[in-house]
Wavefront OBJ file of the C-alpha trace (Angstrom):
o trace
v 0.000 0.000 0.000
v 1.062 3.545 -0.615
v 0.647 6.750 1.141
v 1.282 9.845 -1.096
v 3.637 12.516 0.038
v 3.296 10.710 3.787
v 4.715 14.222 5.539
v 0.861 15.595 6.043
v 1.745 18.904 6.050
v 2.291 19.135 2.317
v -0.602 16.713 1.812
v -3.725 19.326 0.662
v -6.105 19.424 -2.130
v -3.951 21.568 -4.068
v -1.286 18.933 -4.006
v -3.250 15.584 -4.375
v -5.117 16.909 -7.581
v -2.094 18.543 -9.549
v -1.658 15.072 -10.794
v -3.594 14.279 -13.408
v -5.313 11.394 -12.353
v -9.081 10.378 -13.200
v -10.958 9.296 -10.131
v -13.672 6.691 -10.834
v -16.921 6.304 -8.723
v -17.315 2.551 -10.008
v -20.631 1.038 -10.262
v -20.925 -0.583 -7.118
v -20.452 2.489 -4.745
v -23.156 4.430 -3.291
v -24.799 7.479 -4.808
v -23.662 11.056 -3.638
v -25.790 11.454 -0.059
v -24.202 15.125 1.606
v -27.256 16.683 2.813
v -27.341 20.652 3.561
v -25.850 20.238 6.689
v -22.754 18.313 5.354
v -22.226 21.399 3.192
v -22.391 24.153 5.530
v -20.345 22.467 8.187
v -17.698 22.106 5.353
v -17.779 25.484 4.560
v -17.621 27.077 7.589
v -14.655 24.790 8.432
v -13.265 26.432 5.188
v -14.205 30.171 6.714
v -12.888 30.024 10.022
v -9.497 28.576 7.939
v -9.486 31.733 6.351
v -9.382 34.179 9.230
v -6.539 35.956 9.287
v -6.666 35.576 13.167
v -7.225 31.855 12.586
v -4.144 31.619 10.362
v -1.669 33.467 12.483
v -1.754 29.748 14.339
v -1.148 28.340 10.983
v -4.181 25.770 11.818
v -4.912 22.747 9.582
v -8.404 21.122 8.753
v -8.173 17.143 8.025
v -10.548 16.687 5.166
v -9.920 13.201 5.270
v -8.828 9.974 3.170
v -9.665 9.119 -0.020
v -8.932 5.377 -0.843
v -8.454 3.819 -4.157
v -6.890 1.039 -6.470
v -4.958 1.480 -9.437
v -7.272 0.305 -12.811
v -4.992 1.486 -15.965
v -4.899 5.089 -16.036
v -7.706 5.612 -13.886
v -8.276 5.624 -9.476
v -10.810 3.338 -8.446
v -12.324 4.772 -5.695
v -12.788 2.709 -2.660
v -13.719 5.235 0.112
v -13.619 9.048 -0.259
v -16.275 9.986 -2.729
v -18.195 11.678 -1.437
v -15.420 14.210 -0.231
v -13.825 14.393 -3.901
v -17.613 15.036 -5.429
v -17.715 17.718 -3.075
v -13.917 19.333 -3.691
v -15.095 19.402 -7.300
v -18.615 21.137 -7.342
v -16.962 23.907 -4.576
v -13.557 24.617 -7.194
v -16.592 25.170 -9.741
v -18.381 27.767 -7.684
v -15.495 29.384 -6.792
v -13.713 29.335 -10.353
v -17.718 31.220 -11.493
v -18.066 33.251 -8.386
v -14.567 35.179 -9.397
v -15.737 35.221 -12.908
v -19.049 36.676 -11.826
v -17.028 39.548 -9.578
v -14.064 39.987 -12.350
v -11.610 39.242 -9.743
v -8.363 39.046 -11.166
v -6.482 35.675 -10.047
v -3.678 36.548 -12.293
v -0.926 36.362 -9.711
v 1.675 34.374 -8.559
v -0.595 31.809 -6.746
v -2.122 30.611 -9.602
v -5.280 29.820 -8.020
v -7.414 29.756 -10.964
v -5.184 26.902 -12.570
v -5.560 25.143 -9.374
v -9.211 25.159 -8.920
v -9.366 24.069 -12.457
v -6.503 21.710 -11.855
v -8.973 20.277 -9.422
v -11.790 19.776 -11.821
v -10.039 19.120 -15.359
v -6.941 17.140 -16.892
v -4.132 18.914 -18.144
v -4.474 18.939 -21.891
v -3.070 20.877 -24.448
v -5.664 21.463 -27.468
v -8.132 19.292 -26.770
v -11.890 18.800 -24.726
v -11.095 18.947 -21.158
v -11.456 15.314 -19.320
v -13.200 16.198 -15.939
v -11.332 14.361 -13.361
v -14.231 12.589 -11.647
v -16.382 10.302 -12.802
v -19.328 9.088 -11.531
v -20.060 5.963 -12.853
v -22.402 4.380 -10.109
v -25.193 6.623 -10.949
v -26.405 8.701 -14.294
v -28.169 11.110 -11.676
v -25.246 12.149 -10.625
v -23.188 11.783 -13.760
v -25.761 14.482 -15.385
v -26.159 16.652 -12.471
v -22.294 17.036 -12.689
v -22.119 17.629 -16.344
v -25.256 20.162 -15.651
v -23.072 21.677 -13.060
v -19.755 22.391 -15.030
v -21.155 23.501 -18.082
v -24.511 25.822 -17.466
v -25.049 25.259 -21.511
v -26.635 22.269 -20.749
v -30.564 21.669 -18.630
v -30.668 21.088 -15.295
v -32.887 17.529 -15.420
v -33.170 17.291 -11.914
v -32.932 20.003 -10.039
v -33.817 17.916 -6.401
v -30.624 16.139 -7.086
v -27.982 16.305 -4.216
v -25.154 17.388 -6.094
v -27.527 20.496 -7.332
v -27.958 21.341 -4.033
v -24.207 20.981 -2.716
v -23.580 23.436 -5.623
v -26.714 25.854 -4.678
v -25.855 26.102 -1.351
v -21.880 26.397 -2.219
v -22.999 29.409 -4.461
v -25.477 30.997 -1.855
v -22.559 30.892 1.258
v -19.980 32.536 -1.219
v -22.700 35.689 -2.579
v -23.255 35.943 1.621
v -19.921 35.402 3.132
v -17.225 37.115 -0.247
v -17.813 40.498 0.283
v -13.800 41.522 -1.094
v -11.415 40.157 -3.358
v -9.212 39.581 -0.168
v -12.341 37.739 1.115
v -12.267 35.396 -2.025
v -8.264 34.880 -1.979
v -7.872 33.744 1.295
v -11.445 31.579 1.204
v -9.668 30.086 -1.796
v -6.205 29.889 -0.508
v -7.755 28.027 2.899
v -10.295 25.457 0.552
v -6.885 24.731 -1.469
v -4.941 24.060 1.738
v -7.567 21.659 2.661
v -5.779 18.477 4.215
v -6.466 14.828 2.621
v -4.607 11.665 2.250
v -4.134 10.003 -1.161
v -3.803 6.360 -0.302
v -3.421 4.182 -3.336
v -3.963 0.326 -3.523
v -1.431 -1.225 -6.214
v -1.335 -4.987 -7.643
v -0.406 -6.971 -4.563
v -1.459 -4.889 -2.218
v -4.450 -5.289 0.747
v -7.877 -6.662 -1.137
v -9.886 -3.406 -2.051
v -12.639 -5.449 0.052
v -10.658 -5.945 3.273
v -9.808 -2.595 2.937
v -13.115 -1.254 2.504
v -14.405 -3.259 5.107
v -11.843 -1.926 7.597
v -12.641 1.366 6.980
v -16.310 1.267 7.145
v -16.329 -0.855 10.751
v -15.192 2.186 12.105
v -16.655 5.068 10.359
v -19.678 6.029 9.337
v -21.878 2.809 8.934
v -23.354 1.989 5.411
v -26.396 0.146 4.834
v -26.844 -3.152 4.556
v -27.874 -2.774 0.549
v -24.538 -0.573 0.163
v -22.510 -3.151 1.628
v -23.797 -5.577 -0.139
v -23.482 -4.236 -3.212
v -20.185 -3.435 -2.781
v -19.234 -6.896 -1.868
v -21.216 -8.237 -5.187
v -19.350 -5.565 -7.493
v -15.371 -5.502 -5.989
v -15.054 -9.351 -6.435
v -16.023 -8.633 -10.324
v -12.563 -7.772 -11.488
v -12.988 -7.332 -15.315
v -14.427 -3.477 -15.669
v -16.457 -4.418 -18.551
v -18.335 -7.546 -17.136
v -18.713 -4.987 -14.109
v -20.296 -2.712 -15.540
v -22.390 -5.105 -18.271
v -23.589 -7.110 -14.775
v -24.424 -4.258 -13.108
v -26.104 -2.329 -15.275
v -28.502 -5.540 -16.098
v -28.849 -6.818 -12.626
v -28.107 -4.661 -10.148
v -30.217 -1.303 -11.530
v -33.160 -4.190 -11.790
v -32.549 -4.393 -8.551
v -33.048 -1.037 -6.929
v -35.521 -0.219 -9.751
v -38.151 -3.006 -8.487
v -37.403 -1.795 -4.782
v -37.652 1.512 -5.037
v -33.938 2.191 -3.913
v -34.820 2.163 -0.804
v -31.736 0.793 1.178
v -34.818 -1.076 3.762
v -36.716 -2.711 1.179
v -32.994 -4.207 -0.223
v -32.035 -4.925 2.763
v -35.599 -6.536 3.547
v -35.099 -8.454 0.328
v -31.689 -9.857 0.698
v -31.835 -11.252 4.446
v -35.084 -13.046 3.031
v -32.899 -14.595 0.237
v -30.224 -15.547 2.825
v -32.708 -16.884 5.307
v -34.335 -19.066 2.632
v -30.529 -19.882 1.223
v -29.085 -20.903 4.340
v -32.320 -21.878 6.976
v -30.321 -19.691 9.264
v -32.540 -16.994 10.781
v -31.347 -13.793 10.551
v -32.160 -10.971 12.869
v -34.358 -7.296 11.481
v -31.593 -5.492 9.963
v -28.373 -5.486 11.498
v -24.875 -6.100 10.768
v -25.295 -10.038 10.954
v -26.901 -9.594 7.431
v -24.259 -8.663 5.756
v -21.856 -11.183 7.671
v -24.086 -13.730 6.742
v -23.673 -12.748 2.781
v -20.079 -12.157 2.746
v -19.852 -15.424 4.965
v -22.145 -17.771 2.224
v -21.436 -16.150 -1.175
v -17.512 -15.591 -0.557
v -17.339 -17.329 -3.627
v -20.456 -16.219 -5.958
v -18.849 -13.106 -7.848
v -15.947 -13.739 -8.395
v -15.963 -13.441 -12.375
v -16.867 -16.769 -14.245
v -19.328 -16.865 -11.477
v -20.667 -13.743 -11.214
v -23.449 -14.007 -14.034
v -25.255 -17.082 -12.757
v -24.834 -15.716 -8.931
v -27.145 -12.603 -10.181
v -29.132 -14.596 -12.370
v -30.506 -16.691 -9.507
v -30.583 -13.219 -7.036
v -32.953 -11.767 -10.152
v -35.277 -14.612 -10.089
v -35.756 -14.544 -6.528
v -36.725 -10.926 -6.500
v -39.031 -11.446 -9.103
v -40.914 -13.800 -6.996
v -40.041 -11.657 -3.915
v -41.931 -8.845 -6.398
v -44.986 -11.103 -6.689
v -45.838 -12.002 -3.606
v -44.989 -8.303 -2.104
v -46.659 -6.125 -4.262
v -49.949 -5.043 -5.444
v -50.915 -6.718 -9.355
v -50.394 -2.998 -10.856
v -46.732 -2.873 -9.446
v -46.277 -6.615 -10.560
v -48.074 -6.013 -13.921
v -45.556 -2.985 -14.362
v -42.403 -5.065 -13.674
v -42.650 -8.468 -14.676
v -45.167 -8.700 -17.663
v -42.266 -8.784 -20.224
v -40.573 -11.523 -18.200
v -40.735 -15.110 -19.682
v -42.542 -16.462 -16.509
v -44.833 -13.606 -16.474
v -48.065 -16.058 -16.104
v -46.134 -17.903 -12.976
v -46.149 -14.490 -11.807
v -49.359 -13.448 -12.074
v -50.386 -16.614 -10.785
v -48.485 -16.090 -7.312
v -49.261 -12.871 -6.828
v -53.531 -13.925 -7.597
v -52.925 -16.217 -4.912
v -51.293 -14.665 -2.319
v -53.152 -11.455 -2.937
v -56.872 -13.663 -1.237
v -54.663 -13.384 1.785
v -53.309 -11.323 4.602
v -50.017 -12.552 3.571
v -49.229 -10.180 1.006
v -46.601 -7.757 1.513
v -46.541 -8.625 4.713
v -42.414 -8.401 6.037
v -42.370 -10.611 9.067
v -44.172 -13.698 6.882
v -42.367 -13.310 3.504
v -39.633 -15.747 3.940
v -42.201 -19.058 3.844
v -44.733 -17.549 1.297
v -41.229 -16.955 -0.954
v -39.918 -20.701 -0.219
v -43.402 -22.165 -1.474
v -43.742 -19.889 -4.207
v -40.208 -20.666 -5.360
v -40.952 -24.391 -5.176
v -43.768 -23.517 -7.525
v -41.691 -21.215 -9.679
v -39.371 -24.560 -10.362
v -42.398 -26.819 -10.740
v -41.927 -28.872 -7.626
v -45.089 -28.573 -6.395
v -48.658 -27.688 -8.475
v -50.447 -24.769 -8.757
v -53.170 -25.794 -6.442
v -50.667 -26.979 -3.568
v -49.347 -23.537 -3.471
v -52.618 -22.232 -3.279
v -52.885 -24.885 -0.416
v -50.327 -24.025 1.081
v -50.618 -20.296 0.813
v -53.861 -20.594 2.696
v -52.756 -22.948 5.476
v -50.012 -20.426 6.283
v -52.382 -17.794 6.185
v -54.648 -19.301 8.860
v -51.520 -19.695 11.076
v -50.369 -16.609 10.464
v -53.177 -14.302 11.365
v -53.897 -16.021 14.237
v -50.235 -15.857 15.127
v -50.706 -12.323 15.519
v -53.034 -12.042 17.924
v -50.523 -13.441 20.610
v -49.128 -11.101 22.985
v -45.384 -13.098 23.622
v -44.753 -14.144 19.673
v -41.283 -14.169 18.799
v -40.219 -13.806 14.936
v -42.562 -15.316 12.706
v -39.378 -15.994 10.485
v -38.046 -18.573 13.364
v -41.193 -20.839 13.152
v -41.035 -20.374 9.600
v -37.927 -21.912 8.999
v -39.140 -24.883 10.817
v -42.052 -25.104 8.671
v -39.887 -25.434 5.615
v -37.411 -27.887 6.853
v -40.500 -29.879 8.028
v -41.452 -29.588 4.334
v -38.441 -30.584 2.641
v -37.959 -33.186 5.175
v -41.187 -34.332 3.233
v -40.100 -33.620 -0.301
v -37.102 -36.441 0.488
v -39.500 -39.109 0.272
v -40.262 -39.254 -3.821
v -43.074 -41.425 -3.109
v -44.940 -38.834 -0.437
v -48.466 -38.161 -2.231
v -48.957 -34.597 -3.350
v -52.708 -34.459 -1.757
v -51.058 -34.845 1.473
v -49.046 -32.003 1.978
v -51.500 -29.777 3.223
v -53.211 -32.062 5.756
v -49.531 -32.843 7.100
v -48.575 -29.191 7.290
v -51.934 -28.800 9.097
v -50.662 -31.461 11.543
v -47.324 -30.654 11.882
v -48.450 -26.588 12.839
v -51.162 -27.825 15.119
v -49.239 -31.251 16.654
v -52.455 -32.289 18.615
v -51.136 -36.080 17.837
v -48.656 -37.403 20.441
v -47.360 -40.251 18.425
v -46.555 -37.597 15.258
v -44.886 -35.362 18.151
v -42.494 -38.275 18.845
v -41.821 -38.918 15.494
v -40.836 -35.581 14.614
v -38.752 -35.498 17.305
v -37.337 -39.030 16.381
v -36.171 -37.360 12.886
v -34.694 -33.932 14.577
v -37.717 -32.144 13.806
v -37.394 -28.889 15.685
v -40.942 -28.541 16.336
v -42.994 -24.640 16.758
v -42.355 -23.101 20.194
v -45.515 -24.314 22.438
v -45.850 -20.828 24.014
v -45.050 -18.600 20.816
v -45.020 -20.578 17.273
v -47.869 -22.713 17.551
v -50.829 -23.133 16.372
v -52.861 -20.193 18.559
v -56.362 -21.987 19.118
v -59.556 -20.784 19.979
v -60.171 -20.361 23.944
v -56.122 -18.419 23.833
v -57.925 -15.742 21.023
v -61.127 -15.745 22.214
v -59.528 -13.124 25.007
v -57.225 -11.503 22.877
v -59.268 -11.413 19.661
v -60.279 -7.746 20.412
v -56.985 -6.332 21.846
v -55.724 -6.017 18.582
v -54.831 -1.945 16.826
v -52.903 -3.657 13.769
v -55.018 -1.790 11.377
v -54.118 -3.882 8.474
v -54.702 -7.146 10.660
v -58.512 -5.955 11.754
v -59.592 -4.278 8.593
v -58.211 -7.759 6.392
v -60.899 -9.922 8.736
v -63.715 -7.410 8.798
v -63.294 -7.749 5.051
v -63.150 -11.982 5.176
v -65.800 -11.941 7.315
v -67.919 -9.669 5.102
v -67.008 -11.161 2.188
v -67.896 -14.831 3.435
v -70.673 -13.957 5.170
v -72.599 -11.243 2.477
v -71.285 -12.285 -1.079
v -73.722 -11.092 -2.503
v -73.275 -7.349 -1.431
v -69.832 -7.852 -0.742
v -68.822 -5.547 -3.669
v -70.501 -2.694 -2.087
v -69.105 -2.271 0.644
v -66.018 -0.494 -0.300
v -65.408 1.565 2.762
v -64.242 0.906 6.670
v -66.713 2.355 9.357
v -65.118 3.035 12.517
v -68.400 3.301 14.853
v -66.414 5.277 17.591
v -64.671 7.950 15.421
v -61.078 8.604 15.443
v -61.494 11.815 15.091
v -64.439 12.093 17.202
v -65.755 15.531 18.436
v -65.872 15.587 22.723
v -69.332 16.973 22.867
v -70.791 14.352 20.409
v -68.906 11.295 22.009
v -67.646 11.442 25.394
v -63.524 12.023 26.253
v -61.859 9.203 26.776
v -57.937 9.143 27.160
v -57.766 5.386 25.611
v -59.885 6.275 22.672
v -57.400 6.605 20.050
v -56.884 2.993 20.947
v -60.067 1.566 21.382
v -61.560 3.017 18.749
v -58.973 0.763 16.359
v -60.251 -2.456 17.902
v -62.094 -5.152 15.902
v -65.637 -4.701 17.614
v -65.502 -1.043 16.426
v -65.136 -1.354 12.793
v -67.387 -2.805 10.161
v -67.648 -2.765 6.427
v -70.571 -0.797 4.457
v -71.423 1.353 1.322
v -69.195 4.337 0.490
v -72.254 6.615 0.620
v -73.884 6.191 4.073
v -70.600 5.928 5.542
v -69.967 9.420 4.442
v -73.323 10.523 5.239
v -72.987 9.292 8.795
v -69.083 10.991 9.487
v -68.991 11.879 13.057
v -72.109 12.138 14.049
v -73.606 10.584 17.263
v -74.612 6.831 17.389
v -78.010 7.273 17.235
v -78.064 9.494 13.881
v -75.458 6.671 12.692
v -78.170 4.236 13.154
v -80.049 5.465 10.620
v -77.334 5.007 8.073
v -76.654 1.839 9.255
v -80.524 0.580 8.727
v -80.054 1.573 5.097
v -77.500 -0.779 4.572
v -76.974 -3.960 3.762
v -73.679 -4.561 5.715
v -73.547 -7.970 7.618
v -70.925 -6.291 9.862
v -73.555 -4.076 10.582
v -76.140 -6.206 12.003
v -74.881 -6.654 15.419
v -74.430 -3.207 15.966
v -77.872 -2.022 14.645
v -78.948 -3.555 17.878
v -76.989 -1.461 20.908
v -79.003 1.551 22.159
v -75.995 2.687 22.807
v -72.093 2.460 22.055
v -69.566 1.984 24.590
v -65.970 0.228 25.532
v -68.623 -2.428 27.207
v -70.960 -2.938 23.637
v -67.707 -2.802 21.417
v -66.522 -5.865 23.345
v -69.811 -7.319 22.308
v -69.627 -6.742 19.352
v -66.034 -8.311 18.780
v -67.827 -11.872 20.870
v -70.345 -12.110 17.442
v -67.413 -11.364 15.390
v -65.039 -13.987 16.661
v -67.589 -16.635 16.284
v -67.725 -15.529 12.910
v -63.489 -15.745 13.151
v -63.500 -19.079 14.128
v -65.223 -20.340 11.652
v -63.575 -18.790 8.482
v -59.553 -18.949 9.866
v -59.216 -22.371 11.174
v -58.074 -25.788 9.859
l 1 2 3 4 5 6 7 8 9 10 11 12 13 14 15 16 17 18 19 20 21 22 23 24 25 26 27 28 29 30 31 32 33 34 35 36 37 38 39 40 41 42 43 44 45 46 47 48 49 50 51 52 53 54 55 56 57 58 59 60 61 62 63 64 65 66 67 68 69 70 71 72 73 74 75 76 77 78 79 80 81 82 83 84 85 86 87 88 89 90 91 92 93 94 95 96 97 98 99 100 101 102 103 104 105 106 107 108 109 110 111 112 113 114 115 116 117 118 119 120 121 122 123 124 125 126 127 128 129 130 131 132 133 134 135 136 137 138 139 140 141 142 143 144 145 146 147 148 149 150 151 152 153 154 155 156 157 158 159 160 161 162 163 164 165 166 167 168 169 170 171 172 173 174 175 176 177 178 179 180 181 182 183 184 185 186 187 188 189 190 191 192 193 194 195 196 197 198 199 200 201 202 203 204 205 206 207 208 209 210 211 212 213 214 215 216 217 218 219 220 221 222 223 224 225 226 227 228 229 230 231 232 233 234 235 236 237 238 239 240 241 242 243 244 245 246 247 248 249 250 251 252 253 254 255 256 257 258 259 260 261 262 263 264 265 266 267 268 269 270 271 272 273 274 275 276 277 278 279 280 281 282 283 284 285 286 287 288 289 290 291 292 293 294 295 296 297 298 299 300 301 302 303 304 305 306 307 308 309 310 311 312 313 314 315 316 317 318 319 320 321 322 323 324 325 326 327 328 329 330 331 332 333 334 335 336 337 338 339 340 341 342 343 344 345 346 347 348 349 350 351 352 353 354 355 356 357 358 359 360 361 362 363 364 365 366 367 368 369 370 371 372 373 374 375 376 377 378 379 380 381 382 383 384 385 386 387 388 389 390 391 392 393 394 395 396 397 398 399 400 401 402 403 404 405 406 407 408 409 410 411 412 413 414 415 416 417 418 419 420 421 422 423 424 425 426 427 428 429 430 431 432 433 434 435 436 437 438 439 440 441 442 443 444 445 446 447 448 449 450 451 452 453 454 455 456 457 458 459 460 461 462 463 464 465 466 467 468 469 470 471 472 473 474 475 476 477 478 479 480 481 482 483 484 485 486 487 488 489 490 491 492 493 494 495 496 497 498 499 500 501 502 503 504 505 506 507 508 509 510 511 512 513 514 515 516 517 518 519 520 521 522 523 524 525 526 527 528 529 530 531 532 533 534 535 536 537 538 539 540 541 542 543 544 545 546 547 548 549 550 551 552 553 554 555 556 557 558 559 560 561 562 563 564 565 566 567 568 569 570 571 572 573 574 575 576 577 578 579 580 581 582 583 584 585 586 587 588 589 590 591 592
């Protein structure tokens, strides 16, 4: 490894970049991310340099390190990037700013050569090469461009890079009153202190190093980690960039680039990978990757590595998202009607997009995707889990539905070993295996290392344990999605109608119309307050008091409705009621 000029002192900005060396953002790094407050701390930094009080101390400012590897004629950038994005917009603003205020930097300093020094190659008649580039990200790439040369539209002015340079602009207009001002603001930027670190042929592995560096600084996602791992272990620059641009962009395209919904995504595909539960995001996630794919990117590998990463998320697609979403993405796909399939299915049920269940609706609908079990034993399947899972989450002391998951799955491949197990009997020995009501199936689970569901928290959650917990529930999602089964099972032939929630108790309610109650916010999101009716006379009744609602309510033709059309009155006490009819209803739609 090599540390340029190692004496720090002559180590600044001005120095580093008077070489002409291009510094390349690869692929796999992370998008530019200084907010506002980055910015200004920078430049005040840069302000109180240029004091002449402060410099009679002859202070220094650390900027940093920057990081990189040798690739040809070009710095890969390991670590740094975000400080050399931010070097290059400021040189910019100042290099305009003087222009703007005909300063005269004609002097012996130089300092318009080494701002631009900063920003462009040395080249005698020819189209400057800027110095950075930003290959991970086009936003960037053209927010730069934008940024250098005013010529060309701003296409996004939101981006972060715009605002770096907005904000750059706005502190020099309030702060460079004096060409003094400007000289010694650019004198103290230039004198900026950095170290140029360079990785050669031989040296440390870019990953190790990168690794290192980010255990003890500021913490990355899990999705930028991971990415970075994935794209450093691809060593040919072409196949890089070919691989990542048809992968990886899929990727954070289907998710939204949001760094939760990839991390989400990949500890589901290592849980299902390696049965090995896996904690809510934390730094086990990436340990686990890095642990079980050492070997998946390197280059000949690569390829089929993301190959099999894309068609999970496609599934992970199907089963998480709405049909429009999945419609959106995956129509073109060659297994488009597999697709459309899972996500028809899993769409009936409570399971859909739901986080803490996706790792055994995935599993099945994988098994599916590679034709090792039918259409209609996924649908099986799909509903037995559903059963177990919403009553699951009415228990008070659960754990992570993830754990009980997993043993669900190795349950079920402990079945797919036998080639001679009858399809038709899947479901009925899932059923068992959740429930385990039969002693003599208890021992022989146990008898094949079985780990069988927790008694007290992955079980099977019967009927006298919900009947007191049924309406202690706020999950929105979890009440409305049975008000809605029970509807729809119990009224099918209005069912379509009734298109909006009624919360009986408002949310919102108004004191004088329905008494104060500190705990209403809560039990107004209970079960035994909400039914499901018509659009219009659930407008019509709003807020008002429960005997105006009532006259609503006798128009329609809700079945959740009925019960409640016979209180005089509505209370904590008559919502509990309410909630008894509607687990008996319960019972007999989500069991086994």
């Amino acid at each position: 490894m090599k540390i340029n000029d190692q004496n720090l002192s002559n180590n600044n900005i001005n120095s580093i970049f008077s070489e002409d060396m291009i510094f390349r953002i690869p692929y796999y790094q992370r998008n530019y991310s200084w907010e506002t407050d980055n910015i200004n701390q920078l430049l005040l930094d840069i302000k109180t340099l240029a004091d002449p009080e402060t410099r009679k101390y002859k202070k220094k400012h650390f900027l940093g390190i920057v990081i990189s590897k040798q690739n040809g004629g070009k710095l890969d950038v390991i670590d740094g990037q975000q400080r050399i994005a931010t070097i290059v917009v400021i040189a910019n603003a100042l290099i305009k700013f003087a222009d703007k205020e005909n300063y005269n930097l004609d002097d012996n300093k130089n300092r318009r050569d080494n701002l631009k020094e900063i920003i462009y190659c040395k080249q005698r008649n020819a189209k400057p090469t800027i110095k950075l580039q930003l290959e991970n990200d086009t936003k960037d790439n053209d927010a730069l461009k934008q940024i250098l040369n005013p010529k060309l539209k701003i296409t996004n002015k939101d981006n972060l890079l715009h605002n770096t340079n907005r904000k750059v602009t706005e502190f020099l207009k309030k702060n460079i009153v004096t060409i003094k001002d400007f000289k010694d603001f650019c004198d103290a930027f230039l004198d900026l202190q950095m170290i140029n670190m360079i990785l050669y042929e031989g040296d440390d592995n870019p990953q190790n190093v990168f690794e290192s560096i980010n255990s003890k600084g500021e913490n990355l996602s899990n999705a930028d980690k991971i990415k970075n791992f994935i794209f450093m272990r691809i060593f040919d620059e072409e196949m890089q960039s070919e691989l990542y641009k048809t992968y990886w962009i899929k990727i954070e395209k289907f998710l939204k680039a949001s760094p939760n919904k990839i991390q989400n995504f990949f500890r589901d595909y290592v849980t299902i990978k390696t049965k090995e539960y896996i904690p809510s995001p934390s730094q086990k996630l990436y340990n686990h990757f890095s642990k079980n794919f050492y070997n998946s990117f390197v280059d000949d590998k690569a390829e089929n590595s993301l190959e099999e990463i894309q068609k999970f998320l496609f599934i992970y697609v199907s089963c998480n998202y709405k049909y429009e979403e999945v419609e959106k993405f995956l129509s073109d796909t060659d297994g488009w009607e597999i697709f459309k399939n899972m996500n028809k299915i899993v769409s009936k049920t409570y399971l859909l997009g739901l986080e803490a269940a996706s790792v055994g609706v995935i599993y099945f609908a994988n098994l599916y995707y590679e034709k090792k079990i039918t259409k209609s034993i996924f649908e099986e399947i799909v509903n037995v889990l559903n059963i177990y899972t919403v009553r699951w989450q009415f228990r008070s002391a659960r754990g992570h539905l993830n754990i009980h998951y997993l043993k669900i799955i190795n349950f079920f491949e402990f079945l797919m070993t036998n080639p001679d197990f009858p399809d038709y009997r899947y479901r009925e020995e899932l059923k068992d295996f959740i429930k385990l009501e039969n002693l003599d199936k208890k021992n022989f689970y146990e008898d094949n290392k079985l780990k069988l569901l927790d008694s007290d928290q992955g079980s099977y959650a019967e009927d006298n344990e919900l009947k007191f917990l049924f309406n202690s529930s706020t999950n929105a999602d979890l009440n409305t999605y049975i008000i809605k089964e029970i509807e729809k099972t119990k009224n099918k032939e209005n069912f379509s109608k009734m298109d909006t929630i009624e919360h009986v108790w408002p949310i919102n309610s108004i004191d004088n119309i329905w008494p104060y109650n500190p705990t209403k916010k809560q039990f107004c999101k209970k079960i035994g307050n909400l039914a499901l009716m018509e659009k219009e006379f659930n407008q019509s009744a709003g807020d008002k008091n429960f005997s105006n609602k009532k006259l609503f309510y006798e128009n329609s033709k809700s079945y959740t409705l009925e019960n409640i059309k016979n209180f005089t009155e509505w209370t904590e006490k008559t919502i509990d009621k309410n909630a008894e009819k509607l687990f008996d209803d319960f019972k007999r739609i989500f069991r086994f």
